[in-house]
C-alpha positions as CSV (number, residue, x, y, z in Angstrom):
1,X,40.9,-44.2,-8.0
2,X,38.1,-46.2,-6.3
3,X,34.2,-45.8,-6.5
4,X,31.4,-47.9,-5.3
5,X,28.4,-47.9,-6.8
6,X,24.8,-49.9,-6.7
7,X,21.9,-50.6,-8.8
8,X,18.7,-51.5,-7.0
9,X,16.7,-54.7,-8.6
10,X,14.3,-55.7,-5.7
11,X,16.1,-57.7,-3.4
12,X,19.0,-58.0,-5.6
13,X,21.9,-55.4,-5.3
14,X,24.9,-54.7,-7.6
15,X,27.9,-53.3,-5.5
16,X,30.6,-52.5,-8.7
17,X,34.1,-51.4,-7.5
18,X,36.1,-49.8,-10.5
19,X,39.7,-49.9,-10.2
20,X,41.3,-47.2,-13.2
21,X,44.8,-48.0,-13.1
22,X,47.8,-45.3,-13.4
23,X,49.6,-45.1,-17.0
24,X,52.9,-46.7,-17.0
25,X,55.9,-44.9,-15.1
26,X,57.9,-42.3,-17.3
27,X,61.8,-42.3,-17.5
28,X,63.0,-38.9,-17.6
29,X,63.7,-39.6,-21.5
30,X,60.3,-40.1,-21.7
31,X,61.0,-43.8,-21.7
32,X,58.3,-46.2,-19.9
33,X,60.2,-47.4,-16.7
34,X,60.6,-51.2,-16.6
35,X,59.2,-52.5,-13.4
36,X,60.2,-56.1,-12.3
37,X,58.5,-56.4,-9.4
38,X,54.4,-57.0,-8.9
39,X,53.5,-54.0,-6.3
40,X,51.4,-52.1,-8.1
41,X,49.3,-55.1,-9.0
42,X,48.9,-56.7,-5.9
43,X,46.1,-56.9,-4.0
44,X,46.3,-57.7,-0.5
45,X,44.5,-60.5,0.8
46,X,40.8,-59.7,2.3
47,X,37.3,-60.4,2.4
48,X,34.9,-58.3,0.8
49,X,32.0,-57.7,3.4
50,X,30.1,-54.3,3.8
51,X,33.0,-53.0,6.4
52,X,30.9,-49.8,6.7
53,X,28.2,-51.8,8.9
54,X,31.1,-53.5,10.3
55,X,32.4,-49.9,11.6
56,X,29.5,-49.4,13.2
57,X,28.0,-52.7,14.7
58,X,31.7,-54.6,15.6
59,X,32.4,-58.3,14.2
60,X,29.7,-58.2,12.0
61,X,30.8,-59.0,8.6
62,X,27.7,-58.9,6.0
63,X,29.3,-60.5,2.7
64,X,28.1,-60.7,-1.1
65,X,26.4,-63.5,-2.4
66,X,28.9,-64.0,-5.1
67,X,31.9,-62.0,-5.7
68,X,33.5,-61.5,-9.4
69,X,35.9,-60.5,-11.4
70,X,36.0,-59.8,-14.7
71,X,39.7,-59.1,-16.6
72,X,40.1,-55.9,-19.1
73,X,43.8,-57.1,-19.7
74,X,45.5,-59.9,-20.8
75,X,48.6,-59.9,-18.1
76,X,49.2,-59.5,-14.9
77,X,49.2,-60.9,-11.6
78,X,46.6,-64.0,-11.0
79,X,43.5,-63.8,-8.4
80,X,44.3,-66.2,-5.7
81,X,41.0,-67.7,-4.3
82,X,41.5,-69.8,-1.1
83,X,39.1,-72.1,0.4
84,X,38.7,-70.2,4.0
85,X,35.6,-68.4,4.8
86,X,35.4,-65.6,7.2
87,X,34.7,-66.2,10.8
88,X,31.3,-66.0,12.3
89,X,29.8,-63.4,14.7
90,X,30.9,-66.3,17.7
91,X,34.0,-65.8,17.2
92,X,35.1,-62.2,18.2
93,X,39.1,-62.9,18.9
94,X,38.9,-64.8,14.5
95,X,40.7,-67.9,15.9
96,X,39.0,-69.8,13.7
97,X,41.6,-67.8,10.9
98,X,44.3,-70.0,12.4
99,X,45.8,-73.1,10.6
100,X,46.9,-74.4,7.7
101,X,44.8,-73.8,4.2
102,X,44.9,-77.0,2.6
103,X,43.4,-76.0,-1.1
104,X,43.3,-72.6,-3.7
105,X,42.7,-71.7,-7.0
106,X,45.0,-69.5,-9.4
107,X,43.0,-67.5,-12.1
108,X,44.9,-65.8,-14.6
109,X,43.8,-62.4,-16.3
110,X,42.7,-63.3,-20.2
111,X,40.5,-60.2,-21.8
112,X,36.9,-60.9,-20.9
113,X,37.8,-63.6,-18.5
114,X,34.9,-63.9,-15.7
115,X,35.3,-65.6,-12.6
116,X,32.7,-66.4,-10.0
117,X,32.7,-67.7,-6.4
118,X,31.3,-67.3,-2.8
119,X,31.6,-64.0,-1.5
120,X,32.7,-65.5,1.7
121,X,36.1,-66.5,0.4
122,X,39.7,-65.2,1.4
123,X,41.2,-63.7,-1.8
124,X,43.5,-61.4,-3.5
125,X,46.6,-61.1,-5.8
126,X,49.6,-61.7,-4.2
127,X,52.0,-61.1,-6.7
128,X,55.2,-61.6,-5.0
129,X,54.6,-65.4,-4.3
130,X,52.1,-66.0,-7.9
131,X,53.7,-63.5,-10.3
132,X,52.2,-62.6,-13.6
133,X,53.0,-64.6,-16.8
134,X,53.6,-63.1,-19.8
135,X,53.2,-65.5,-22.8
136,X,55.5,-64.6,-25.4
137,X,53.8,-65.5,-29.4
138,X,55.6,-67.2,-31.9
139,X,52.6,-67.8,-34.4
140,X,52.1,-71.0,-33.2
141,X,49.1,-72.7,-31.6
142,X,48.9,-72.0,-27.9
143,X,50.1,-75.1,-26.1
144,X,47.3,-77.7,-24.6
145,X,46.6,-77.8,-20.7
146,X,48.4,-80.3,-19.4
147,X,49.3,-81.8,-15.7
148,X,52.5,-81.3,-15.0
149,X,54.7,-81.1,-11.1
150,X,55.7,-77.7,-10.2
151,X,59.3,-79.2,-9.8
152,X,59.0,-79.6,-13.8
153,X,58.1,-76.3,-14.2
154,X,60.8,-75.0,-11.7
155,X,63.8,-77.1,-13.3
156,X,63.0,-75.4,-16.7
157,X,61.1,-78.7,-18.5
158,X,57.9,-76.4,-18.8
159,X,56.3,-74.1,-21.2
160,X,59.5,-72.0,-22.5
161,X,57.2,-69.1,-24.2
162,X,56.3,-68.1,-20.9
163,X,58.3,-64.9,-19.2
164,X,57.3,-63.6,-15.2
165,X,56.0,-60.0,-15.8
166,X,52.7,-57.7,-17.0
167,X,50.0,-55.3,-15.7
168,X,46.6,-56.1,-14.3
169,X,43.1,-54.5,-15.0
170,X,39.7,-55.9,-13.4
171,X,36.5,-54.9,-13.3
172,X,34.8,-55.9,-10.0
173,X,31.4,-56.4,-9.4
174,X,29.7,-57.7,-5.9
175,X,26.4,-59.7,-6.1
176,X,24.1,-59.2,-2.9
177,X,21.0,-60.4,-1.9
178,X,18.5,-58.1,0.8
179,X,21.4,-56.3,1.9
180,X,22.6,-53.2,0.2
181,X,26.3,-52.0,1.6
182,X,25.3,-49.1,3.7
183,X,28.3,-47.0,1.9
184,X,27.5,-47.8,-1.6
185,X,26.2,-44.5,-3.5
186,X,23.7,-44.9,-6.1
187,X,25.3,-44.0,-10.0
188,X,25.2,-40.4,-10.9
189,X,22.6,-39.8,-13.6
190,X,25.4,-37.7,-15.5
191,X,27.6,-41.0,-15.7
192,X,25.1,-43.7,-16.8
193,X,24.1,-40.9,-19.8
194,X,27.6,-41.1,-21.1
195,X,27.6,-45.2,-20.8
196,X,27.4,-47.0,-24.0
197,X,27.4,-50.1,-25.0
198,X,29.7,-52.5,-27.4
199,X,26.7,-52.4,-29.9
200,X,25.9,-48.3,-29.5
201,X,29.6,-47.8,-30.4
202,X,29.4,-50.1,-33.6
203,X,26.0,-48.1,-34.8
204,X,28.8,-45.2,-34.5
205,X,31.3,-46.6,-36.0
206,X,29.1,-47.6,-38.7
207,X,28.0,-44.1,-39.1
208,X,30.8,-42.3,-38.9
209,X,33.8,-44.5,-39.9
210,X,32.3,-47.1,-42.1
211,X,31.5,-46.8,-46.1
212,X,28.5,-48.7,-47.3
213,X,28.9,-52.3,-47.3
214,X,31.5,-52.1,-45.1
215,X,31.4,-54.9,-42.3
216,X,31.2,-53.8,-38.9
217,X,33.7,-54.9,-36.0
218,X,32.3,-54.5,-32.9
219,X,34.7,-54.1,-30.1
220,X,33.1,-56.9,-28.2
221,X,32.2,-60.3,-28.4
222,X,30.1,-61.9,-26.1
223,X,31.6,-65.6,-25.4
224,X,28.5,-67.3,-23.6
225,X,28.9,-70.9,-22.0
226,X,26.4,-73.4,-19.7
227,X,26.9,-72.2,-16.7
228,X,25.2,-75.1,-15.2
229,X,27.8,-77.2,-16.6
230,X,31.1,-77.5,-14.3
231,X,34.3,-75.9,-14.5
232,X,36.3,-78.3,-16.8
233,X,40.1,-77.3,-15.4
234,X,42.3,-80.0,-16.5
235,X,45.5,-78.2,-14.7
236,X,46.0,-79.5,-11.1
237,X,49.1,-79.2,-8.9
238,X,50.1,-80.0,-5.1
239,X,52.1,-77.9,-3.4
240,X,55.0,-79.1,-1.0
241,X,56.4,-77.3,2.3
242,X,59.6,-76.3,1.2
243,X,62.8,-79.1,0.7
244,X,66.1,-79.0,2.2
245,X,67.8,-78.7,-1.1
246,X,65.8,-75.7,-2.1
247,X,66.3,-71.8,-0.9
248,X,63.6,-72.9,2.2
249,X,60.0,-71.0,2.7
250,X,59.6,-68.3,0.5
251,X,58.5,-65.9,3.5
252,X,55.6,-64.3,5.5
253,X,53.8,-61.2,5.2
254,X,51.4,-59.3,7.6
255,X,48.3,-57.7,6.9
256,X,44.7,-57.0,7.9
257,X,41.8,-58.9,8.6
258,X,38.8,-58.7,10.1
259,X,40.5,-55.7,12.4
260,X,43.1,-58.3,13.4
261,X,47.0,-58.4,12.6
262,X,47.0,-61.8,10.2
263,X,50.3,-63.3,9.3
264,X,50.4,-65.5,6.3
265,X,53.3,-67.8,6.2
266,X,54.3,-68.9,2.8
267,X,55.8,-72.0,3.4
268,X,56.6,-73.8,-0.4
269,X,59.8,-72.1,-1.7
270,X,59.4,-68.9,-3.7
271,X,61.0,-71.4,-7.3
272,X,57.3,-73.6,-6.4
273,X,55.1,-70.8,-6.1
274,X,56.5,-69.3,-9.3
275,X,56.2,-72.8,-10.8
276,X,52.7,-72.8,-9.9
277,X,51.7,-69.6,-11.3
278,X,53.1,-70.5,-14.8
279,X,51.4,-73.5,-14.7
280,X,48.2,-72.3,-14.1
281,X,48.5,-69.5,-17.0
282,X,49.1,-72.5,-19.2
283,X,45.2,-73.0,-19.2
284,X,44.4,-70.0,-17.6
285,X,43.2,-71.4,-14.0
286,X,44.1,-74.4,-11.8
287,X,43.6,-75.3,-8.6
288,X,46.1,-76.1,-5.9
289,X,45.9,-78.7,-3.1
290,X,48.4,-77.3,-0.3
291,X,49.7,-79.2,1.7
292,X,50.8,-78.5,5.1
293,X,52.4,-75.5,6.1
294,X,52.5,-74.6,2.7
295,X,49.9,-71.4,3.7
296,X,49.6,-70.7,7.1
297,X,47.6,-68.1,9.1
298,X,48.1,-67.2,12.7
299,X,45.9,-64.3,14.1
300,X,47.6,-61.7,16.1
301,X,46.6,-58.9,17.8
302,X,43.8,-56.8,17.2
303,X,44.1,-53.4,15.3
304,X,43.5,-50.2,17.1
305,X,42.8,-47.0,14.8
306,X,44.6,-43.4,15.4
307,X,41.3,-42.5,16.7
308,X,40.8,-45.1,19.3
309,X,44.5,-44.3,20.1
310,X,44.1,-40.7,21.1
311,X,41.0,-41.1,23.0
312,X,42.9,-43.6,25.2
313,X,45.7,-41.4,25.7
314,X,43.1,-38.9,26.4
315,X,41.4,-41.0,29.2
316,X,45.1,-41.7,30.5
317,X,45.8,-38.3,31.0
């Protein structure tokens, strides 16, 4: 289920996507179904850009300030952020999607976890080339970031508490400045009464759970950092085109973009990818220098909708 909502500040505008994911899949024991594969988690790779004003005045693609993402969950399939920014107004056929992307960044979920970065930015969760990471606890301290090669990771020398595998839940929130997306829908005044925050619920808990002198747990902690001080991500890794002695690239997929067919060409083997991914949940985020044809684009066609379709046929006939 999917809702977009605004808060008005001034000039300042709050687009917040919520994403409430499904409960787990039932056997018919009962059971919950084991699922290997990432496809309920992924998200395809887009831009987010107010595609309502895009409907209506074409290649205009308004985007937010600063995009984020804030993780409710402590698995599941990273956010893969890549350094391509969408194509300006100039370019109506998007050739300038074409090409080699030559750097990334992997961000694994951790609860609480918020990750900032320009709105303009290609990005999404592609969990079939950077699967989740599941971190299996022995008691011991969680290992230190480290730099290590992706063929160390691949050939088994790596972390060996980490298992592929989890579910994903994020919180999405869209910074914008003096533009407000013209299909965002002000928050119902029935919702925001029933919104409480981690400190209203441990009044209640105090009140209704707690005996006197009973310490109160809150159910959040607020974990504050400089954020003028820079991102201090020890984990870094390159990323080769795929080697003769390995299973070759690890494949392509098509999707959407900018109202054009976009194929993205994975071209490291699918062992690398995976290699990558563990290493980045190792810290919890790392950026990747790709080199080339590891991630290509090539711009295809451009997409027609059912609509456009039948009123085309209709003029034929």
């Amino acid at each position: 289920m999917i809702r977009k909502e605004v808060v008005p500040n001034g000039g300042l505008w709050f687009s917040i996507l919520r994403v409430i994911i499904s409960p787990p899949k039932k056997t018919a024991n009962g059971d919950e179904e084991d699922d290997d594969d990432e496809e309920d988690d992924e998200v395809g790779m887009h831009f987010d850009a107010d595609y309502g004003l895009e409907e209506q005045v074409a290649g205009m693609m308004v985007h937010p300030r600063v995009a984020t993402v804030t993780y409710l969950s402590d698995t599941g399939v990273p956010t893969l952020i890549l350094d391509k920014k969408s194509p300006p107004m100039s370019d109506p056929e998007r050739k300038s999607l074409n090409g080699d992307i030559s750097k990334g960044w992997l961000s694994h979920p951790s609860f609480g976890k918020h990750v900032a970065f320009d709105g303009r930015l290609l990005h999404g969760a592609p969990g079939e080339y950077f699967p989740a990471v599941v971190k299996k606890h022995d008691g011991s301290e969680e290992p230190k970031a480290k730099k290590m090669k992706v063929d160390q990771v691949r050939n088994g020398n790596g972390d060996d508490n980490m298992a592929l595998g989890g579910k994903r839940i994020t919180f999405l929130v869209n910074v914008w400045l003096n533009h407000c997306p013209i299909d965002a829908e002000i928050l119902d005044e029935e919702i925001v009464e029933k919104l409480t925050t981690p400190w209203q619920s441990a009044v209640e808990q105090k009140e209704s759970n707690l005996k006197e002198g009973d310490p109160i747990k809150p159910g959040f902690e607020w974990k504050l950092l400089d954020v003028s001080n820079p991102d201090a991500l020890t984990n870094t890794c390159t990323i080769n085109f795929a080697s003769v002695d390995s299973d070759g690239p690890a494949g392509d997929e098509d999707v959407v973009i900018c109202k054009r067919h976009v194929n993205f060409g994975f071209g490291a083997s699918k062992e690398d990818l995976h290699a990558a991914s563990k290493m980045a949940s190792t810290e919890g985020s790392m950026e990747m220098e790709l080199c080339p044809k590891v991630l290509t684009l090539t711009v295809g066609d451009e997409c027609v909708s059912s609509d456009e379709e039948d009123d085309n046929s209709d003029e034929d006939n």
